[in-house]
N, CA, C and O atoms as a CHARMM CRD file, in Angstrom:
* protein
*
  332
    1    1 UNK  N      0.84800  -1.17500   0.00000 PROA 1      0.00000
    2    1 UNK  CA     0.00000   0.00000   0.00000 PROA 1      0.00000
    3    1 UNK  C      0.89500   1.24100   0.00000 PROA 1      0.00000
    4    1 UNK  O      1.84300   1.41200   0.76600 PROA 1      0.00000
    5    2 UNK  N      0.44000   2.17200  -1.04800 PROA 2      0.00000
    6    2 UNK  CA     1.34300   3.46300  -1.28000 PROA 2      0.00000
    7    2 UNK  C      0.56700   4.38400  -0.77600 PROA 2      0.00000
    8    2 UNK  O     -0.63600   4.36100  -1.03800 PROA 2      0.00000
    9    3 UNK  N      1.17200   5.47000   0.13100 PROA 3      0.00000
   10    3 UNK  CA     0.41500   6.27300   0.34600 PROA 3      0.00000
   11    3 UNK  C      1.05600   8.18900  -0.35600 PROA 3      0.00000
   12    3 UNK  O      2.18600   8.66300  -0.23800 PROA 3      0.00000
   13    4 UNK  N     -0.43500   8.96300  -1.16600 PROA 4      0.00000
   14    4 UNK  CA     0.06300  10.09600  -1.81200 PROA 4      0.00000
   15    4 UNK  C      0.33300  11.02500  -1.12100 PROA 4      0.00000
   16    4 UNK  O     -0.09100  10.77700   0.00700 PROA 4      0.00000
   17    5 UNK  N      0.88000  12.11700  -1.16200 PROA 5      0.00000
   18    5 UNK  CA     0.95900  13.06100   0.19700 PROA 5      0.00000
   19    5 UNK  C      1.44700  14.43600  -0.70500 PROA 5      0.00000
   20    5 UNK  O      1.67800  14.26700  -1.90200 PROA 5      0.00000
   21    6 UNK  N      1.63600  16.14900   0.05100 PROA 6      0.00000
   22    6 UNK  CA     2.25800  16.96100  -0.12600 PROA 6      0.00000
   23    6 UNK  C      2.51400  17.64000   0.95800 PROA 6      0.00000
   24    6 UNK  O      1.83300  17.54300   1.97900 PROA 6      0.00000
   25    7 UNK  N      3.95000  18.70800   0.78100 PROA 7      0.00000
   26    7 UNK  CA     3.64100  19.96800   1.78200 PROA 7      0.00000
   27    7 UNK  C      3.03500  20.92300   1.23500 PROA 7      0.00000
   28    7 UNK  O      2.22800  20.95000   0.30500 PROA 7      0.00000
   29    8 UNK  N      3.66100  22.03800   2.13800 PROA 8      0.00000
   30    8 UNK  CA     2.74300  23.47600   1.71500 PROA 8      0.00000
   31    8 UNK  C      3.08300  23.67800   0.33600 PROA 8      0.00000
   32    8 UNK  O      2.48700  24.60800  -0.20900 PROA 8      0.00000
   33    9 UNK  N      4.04800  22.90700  -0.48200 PROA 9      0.00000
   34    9 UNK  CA     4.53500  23.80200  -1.52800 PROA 9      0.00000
   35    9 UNK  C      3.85000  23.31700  -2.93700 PROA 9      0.00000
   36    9 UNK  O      4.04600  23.92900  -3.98700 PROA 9      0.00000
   37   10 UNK  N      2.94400  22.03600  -2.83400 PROA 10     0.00000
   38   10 UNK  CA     1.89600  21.50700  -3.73000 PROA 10     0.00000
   39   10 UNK  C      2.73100  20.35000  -4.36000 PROA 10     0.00000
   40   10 UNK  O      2.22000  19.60000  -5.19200 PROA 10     0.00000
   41   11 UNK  N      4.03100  20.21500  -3.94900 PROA 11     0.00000
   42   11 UNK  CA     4.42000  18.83000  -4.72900 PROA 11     0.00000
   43   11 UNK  C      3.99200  17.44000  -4.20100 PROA 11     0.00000
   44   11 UNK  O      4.11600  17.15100  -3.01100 PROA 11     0.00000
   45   12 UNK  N      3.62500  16.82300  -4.86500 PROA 12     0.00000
   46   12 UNK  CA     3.64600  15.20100  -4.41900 PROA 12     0.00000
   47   12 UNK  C      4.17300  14.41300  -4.83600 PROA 12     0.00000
   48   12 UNK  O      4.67300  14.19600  -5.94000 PROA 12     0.00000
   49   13 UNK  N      4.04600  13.57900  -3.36900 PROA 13     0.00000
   50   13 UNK  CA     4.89400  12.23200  -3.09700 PROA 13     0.00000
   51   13 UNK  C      4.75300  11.36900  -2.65300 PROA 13     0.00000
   52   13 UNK  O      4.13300  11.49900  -1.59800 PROA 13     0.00000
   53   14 UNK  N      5.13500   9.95200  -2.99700 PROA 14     0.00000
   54   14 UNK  CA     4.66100   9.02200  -2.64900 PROA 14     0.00000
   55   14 UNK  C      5.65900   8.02800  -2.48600 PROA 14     0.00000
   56   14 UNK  O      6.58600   7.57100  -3.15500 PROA 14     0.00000
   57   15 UNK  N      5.03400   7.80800  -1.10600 PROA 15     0.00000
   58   15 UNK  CA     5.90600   7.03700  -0.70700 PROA 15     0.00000
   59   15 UNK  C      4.88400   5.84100   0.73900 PROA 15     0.00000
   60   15 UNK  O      3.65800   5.80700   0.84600 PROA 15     0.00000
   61   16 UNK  N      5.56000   5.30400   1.32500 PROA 16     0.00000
   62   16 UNK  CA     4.83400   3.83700   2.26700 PROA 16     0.00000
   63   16 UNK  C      4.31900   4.26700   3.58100 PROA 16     0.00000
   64   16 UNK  O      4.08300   3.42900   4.45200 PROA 16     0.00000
   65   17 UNK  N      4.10100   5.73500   3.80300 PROA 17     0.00000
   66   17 UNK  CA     3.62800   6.45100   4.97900 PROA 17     0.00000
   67   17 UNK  C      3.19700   7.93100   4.54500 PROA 17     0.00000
   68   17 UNK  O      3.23500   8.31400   3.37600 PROA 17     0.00000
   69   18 UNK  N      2.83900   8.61100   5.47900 PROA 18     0.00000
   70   18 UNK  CA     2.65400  10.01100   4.86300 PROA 18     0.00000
   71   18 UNK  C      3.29600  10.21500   6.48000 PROA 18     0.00000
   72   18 UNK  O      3.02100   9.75600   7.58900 PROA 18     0.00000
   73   19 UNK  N      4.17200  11.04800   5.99500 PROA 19     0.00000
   74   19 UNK  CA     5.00700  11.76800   6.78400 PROA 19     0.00000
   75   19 UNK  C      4.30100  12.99700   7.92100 PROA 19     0.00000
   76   19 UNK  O      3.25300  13.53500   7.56300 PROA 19     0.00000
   77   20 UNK  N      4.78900  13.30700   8.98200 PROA 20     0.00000
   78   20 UNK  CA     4.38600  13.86700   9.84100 PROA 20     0.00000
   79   20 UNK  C      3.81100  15.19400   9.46100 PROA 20     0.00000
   80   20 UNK  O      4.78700  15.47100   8.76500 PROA 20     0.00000
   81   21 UNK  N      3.17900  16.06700   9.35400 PROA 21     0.00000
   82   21 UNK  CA     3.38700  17.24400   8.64600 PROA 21     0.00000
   83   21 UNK  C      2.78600  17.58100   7.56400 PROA 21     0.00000
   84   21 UNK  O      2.35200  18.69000   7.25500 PROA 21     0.00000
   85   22 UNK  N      2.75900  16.48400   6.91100 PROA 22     0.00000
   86   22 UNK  CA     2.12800  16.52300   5.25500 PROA 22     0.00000
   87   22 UNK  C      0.88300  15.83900   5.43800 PROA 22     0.00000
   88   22 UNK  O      0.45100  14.97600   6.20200 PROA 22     0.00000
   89   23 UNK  N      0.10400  17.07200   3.69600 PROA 23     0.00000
   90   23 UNK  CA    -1.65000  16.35400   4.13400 PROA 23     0.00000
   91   23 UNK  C     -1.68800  14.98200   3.18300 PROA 23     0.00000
   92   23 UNK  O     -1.31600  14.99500   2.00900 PROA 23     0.00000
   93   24 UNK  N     -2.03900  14.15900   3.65800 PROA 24     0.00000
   94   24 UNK  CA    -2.71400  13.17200   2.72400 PROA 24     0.00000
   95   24 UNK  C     -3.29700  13.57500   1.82600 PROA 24     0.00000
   96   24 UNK  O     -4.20300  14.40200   1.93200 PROA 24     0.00000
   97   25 UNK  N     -2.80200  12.95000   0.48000 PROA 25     0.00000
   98   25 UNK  CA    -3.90700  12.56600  -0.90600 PROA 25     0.00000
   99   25 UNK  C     -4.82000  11.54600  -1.00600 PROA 25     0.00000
  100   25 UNK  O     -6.01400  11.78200  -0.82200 PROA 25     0.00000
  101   26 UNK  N     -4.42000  10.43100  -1.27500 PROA 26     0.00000
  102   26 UNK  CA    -4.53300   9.61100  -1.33800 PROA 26     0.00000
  103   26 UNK  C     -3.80600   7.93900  -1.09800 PROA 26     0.00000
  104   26 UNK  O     -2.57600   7.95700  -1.06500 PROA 26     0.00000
  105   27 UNK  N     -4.35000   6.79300  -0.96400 PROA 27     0.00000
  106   27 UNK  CA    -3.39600   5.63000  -0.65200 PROA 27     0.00000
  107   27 UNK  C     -4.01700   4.35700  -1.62100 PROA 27     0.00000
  108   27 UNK  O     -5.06500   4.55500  -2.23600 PROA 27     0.00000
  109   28 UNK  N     -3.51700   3.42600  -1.69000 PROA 28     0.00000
  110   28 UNK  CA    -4.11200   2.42400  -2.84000 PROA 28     0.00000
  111   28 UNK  C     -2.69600   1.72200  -3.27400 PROA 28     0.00000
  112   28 UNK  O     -1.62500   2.13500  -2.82900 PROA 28     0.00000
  113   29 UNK  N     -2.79000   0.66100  -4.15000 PROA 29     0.00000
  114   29 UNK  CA    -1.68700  -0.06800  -4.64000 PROA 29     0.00000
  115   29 UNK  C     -0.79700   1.21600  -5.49300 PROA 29     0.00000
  116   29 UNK  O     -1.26600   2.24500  -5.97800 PROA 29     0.00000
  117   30 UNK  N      0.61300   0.75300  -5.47600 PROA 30     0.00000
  118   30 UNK  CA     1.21400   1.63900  -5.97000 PROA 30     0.00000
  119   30 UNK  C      1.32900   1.97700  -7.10600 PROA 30     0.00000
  120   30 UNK  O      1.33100   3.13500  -7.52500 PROA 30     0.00000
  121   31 UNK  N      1.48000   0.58300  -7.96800 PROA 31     0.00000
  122   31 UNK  CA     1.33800   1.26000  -9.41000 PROA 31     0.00000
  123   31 UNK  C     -0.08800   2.08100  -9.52100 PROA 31     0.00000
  124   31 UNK  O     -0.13000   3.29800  -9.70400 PROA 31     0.00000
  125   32 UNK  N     -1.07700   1.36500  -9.40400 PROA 32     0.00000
  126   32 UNK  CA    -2.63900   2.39700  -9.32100 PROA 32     0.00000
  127   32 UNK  C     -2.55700   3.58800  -9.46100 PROA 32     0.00000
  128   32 UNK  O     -2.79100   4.25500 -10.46900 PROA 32     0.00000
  129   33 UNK  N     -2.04700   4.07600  -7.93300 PROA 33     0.00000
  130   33 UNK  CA    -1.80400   5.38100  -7.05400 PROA 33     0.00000
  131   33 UNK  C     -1.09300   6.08500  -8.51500 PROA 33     0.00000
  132   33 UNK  O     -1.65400   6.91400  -9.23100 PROA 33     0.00000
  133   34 UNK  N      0.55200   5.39300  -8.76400 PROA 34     0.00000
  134   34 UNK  CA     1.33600   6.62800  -9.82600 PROA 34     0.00000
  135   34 UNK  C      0.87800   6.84700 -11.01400 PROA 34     0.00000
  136   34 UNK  O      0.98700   7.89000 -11.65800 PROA 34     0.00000
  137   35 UNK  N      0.21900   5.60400 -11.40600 PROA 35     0.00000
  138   35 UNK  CA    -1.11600   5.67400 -12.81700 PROA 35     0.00000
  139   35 UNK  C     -1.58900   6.78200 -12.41900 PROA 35     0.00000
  140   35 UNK  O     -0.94900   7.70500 -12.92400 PROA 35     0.00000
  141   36 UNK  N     -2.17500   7.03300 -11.94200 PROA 36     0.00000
  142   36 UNK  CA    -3.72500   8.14100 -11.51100 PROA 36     0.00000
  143   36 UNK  C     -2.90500   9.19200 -11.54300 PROA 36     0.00000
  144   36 UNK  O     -3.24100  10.05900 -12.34900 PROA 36     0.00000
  145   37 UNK  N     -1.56200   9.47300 -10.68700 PROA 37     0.00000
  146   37 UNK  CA    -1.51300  10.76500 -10.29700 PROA 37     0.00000
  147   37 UNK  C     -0.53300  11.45900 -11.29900 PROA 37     0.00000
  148   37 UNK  O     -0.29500  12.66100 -11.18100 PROA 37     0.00000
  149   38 UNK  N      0.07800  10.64500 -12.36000 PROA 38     0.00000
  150   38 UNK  CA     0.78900  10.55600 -13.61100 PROA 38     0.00000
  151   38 UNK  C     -0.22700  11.49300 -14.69700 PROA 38     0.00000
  152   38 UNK  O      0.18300  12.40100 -15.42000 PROA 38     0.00000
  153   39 UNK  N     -1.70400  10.98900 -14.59000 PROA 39     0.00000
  154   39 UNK  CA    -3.19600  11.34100 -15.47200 PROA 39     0.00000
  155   39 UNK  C     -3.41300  12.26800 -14.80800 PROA 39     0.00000
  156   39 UNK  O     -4.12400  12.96700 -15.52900 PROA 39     0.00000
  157   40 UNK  N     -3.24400  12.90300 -13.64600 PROA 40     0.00000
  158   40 UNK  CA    -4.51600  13.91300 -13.44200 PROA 40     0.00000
  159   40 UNK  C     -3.40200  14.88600 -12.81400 PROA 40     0.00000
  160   40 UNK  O     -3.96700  15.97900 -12.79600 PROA 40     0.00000
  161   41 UNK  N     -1.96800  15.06900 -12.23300 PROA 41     0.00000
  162   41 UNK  CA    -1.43400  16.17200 -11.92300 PROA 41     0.00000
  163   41 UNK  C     -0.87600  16.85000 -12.58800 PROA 41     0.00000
  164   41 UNK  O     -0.44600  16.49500 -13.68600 PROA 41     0.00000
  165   42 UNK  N     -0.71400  18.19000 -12.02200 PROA 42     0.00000
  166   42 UNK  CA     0.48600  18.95800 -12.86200 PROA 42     0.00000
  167   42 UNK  C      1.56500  19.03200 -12.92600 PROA 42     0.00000
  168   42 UNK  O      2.29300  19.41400 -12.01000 PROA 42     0.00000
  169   43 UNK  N      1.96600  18.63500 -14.18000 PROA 43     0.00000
  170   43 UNK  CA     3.49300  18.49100 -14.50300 PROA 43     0.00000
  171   43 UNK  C      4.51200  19.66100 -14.49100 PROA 43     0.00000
  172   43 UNK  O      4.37900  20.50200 -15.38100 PROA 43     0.00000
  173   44 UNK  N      5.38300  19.79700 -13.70800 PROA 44     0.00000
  174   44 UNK  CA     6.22200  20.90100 -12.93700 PROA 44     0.00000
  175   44 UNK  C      7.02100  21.07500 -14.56800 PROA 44     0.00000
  176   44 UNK  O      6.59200  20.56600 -15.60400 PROA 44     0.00000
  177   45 UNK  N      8.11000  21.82000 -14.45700 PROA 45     0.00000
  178   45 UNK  CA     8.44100  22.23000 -16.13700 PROA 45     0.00000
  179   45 UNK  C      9.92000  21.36500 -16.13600 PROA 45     0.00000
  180   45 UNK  O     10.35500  21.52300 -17.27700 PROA 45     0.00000
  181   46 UNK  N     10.65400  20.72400 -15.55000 PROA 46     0.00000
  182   46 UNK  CA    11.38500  19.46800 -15.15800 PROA 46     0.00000
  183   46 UNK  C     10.53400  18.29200 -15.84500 PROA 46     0.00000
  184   46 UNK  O     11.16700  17.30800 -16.22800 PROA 46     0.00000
  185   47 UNK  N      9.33900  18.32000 -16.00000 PROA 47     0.00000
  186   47 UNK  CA     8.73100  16.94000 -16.42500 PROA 47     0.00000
  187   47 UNK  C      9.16700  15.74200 -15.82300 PROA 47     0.00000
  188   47 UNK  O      9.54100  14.66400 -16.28400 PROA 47     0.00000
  189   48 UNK  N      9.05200  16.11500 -14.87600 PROA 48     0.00000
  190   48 UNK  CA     9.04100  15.02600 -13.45800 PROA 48     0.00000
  191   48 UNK  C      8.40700  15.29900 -12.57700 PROA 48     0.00000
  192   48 UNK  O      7.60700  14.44700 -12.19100 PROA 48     0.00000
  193   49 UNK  N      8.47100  16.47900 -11.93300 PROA 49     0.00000
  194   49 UNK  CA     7.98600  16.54600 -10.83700 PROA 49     0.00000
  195   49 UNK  C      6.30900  17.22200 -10.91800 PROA 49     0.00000
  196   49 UNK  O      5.95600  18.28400 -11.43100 PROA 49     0.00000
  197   50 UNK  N      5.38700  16.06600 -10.13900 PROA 50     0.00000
  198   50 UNK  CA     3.99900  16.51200 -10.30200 PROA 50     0.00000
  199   50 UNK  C      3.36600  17.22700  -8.98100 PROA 50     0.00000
  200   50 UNK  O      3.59700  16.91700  -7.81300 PROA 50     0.00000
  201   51 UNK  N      2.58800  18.16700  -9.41600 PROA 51     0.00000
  202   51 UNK  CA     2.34500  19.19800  -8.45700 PROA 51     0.00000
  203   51 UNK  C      0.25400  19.05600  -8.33200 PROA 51     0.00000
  204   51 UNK  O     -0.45300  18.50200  -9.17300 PROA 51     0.00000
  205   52 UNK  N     -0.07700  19.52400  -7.45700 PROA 52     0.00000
  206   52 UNK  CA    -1.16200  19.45100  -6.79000 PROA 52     0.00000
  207   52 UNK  C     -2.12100  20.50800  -8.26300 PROA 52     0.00000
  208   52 UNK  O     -1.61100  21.62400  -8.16300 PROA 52     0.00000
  209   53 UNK  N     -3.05500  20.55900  -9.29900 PROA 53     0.00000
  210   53 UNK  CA    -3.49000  21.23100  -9.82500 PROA 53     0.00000
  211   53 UNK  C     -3.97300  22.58900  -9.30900 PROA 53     0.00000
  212   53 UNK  O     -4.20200  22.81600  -8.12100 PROA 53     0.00000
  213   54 UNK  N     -4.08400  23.31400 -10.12700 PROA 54     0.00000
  214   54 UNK  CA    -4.17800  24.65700  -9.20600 PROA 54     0.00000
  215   54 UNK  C     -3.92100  25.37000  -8.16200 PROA 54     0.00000
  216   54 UNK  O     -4.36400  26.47700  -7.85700 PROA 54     0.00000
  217   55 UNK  N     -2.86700  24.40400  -7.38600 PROA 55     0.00000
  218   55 UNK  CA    -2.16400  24.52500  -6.06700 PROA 55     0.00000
  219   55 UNK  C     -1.45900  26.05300  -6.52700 PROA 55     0.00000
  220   55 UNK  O     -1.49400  26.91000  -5.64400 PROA 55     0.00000
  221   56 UNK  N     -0.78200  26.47000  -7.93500 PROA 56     0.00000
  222   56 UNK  CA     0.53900  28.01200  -8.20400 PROA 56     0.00000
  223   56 UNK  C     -0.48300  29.09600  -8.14300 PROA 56     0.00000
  224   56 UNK  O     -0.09100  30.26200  -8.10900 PROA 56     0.00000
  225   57 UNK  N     -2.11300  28.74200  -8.11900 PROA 57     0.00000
  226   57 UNK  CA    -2.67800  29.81500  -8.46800 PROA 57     0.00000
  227   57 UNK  C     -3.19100  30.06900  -7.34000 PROA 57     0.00000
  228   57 UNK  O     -4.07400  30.92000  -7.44800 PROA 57     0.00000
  229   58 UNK  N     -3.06900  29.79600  -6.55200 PROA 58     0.00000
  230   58 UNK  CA    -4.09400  29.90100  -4.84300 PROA 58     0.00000
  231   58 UNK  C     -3.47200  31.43100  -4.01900 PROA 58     0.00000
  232   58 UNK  O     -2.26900  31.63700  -3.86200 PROA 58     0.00000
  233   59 UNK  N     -4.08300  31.96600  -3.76500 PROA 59     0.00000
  234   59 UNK  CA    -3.65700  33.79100  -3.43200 PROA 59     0.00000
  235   59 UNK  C     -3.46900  33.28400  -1.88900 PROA 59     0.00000
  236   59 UNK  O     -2.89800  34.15600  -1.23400 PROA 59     0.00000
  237   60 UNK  N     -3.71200  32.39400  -1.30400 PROA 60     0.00000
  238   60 UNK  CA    -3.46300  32.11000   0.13300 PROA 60     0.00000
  239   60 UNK  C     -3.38600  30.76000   0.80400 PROA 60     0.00000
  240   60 UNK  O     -2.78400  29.92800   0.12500 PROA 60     0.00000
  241   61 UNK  N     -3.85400  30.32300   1.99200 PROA 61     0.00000
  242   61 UNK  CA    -3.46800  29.02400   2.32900 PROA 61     0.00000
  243   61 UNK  C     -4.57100  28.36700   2.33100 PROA 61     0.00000
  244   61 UNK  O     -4.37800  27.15300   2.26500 PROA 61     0.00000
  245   62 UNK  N     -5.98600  28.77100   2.39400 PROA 62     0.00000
  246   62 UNK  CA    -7.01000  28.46200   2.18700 PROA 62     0.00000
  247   62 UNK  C     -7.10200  27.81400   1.21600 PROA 62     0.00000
  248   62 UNK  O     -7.20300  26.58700   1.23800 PROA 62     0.00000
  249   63 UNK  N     -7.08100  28.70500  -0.10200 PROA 63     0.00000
  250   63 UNK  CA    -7.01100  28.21200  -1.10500 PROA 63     0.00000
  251   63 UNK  C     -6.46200  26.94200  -1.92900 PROA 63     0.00000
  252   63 UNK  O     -6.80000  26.10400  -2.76500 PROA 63     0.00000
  253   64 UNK  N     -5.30400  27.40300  -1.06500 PROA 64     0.00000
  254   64 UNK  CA    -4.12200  26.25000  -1.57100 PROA 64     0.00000
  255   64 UNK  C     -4.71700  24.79500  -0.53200 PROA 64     0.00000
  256   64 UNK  O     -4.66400  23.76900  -1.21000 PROA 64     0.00000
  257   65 UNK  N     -5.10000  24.60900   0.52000 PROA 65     0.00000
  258   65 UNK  CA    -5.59900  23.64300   1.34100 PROA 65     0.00000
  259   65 UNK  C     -7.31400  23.26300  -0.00300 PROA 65     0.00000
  260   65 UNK  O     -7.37700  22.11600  -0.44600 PROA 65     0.00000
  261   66 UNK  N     -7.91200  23.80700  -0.23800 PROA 66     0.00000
  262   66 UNK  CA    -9.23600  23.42100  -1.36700 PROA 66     0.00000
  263   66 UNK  C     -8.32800  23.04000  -2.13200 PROA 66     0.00000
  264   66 UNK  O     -8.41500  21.82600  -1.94800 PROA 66     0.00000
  265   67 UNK  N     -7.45100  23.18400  -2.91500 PROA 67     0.00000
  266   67 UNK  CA    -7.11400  22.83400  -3.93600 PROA 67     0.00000
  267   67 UNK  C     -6.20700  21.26800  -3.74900 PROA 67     0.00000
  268   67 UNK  O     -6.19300  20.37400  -4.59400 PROA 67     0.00000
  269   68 UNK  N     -5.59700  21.25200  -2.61100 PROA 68     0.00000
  270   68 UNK  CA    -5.70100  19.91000  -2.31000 PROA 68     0.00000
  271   68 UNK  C     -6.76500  18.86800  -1.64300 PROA 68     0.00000
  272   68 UNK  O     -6.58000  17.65200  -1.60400 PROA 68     0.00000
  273   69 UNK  N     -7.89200  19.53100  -1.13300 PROA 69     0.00000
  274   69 UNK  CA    -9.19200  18.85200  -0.36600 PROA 69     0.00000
  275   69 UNK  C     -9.52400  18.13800  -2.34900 PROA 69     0.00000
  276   69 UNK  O     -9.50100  16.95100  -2.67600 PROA 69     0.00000
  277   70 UNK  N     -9.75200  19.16100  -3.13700 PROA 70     0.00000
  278   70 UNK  CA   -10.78300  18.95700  -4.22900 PROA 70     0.00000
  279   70 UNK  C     -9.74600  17.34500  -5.49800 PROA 70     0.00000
  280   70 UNK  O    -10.08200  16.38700  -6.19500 PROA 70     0.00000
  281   71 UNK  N     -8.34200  18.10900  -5.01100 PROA 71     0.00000
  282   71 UNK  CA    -7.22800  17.23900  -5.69500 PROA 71     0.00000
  283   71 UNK  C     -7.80400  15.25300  -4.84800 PROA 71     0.00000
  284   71 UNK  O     -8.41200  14.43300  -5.53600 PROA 71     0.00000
  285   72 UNK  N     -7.57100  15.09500  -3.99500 PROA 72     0.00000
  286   72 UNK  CA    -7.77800  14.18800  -3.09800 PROA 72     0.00000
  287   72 UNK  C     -8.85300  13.41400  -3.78400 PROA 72     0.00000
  288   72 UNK  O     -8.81800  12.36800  -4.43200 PROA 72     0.00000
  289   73 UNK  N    -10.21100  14.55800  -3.32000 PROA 73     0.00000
  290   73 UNK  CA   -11.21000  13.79600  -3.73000 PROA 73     0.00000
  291   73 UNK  C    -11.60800  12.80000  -5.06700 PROA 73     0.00000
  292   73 UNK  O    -12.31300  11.80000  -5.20300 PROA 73     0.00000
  293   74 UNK  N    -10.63800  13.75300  -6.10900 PROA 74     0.00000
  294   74 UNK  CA   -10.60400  13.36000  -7.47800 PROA 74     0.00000
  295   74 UNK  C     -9.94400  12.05900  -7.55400 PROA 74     0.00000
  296   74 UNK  O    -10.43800  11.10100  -8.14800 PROA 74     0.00000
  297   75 UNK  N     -8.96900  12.04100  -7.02600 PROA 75     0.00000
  298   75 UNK  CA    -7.97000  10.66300  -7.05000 PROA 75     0.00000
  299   75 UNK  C     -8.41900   9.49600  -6.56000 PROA 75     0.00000
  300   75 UNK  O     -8.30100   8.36500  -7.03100 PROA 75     0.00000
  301   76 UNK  N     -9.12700   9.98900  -5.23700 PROA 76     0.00000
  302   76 UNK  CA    -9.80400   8.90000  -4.24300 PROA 76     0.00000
  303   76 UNK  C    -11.27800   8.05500  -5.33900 PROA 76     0.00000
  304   76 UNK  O    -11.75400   6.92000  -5.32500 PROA 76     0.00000
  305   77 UNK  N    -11.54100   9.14200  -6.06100 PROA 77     0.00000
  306   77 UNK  CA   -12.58700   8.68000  -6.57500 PROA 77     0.00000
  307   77 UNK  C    -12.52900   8.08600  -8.03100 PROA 77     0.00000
  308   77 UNK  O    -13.55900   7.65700  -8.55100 PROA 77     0.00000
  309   78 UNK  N    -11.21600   8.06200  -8.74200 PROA 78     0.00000
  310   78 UNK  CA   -10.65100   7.69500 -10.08400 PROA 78     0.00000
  311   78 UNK  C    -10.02600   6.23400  -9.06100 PROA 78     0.00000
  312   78 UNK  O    -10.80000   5.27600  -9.06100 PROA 78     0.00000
  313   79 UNK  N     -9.10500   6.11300  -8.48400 PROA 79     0.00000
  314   79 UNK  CA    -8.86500   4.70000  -7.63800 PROA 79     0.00000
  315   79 UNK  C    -10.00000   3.82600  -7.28000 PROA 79     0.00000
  316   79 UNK  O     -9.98200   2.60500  -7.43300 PROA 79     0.00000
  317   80 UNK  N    -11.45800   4.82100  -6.56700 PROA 80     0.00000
  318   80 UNK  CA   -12.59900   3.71000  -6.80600 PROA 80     0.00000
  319   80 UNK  C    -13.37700   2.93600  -7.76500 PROA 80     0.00000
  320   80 UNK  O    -14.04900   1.91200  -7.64300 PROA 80     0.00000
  321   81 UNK  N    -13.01500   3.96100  -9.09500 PROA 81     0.00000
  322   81 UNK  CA   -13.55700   3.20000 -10.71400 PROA 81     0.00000
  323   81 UNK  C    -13.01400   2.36800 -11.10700 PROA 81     0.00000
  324   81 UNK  O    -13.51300   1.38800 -11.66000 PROA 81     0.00000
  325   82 UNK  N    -11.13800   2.70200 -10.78200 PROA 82     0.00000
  326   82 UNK  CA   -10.76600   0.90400 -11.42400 PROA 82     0.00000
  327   82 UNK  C    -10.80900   0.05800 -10.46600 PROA 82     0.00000
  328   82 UNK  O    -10.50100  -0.97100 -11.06600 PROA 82     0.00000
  329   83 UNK  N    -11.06200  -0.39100  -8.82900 PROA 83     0.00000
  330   83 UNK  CA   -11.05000  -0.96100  -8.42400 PROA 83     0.00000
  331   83 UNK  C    -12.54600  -2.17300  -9.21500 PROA 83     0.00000
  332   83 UNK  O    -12.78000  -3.27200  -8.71300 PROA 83     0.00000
């Protein structure tokens, strides 16, 4: 079981815990999990590193916290279709 995660700065990561500090995305088998989040995040300009959607445009922390609540939900709920 992989679990997705970020900090404040909208990148994610995944890895076999979610670290102290960081909010949960999502969790599920791993290939699954990097399938999904490969399809639906934003690709940093490195083309590697994937970032929380709409996380660069958020004017505050609010914002940026919805934009990972709404990110989550999406994933959680694309992991329940292929199950």
């Amino acid at each position: 079981m992989a679990v997705a995660y970020c900090f404040t700065n909208g990148v994610i990561h995944v890895d076999q815990e979610c670290p102290q500090g960081a909010l949960p995305i999502a969790s599920g088998d791993s290939h699954k999990l990097h399938e999904c989040l490969e399809g639906m995040a934003t690709l940093a300009w490195d083309n590697k590193t994937l970032l929380i959607p709409g996380f660069g445009f958020a004017e505050n922390e609010d914002e940026k916290l919805d934009a990972v609540l709404e990110f989550s939900r999406l994933v959680e709920q694309s992991l329940r279709r292929e199950q």
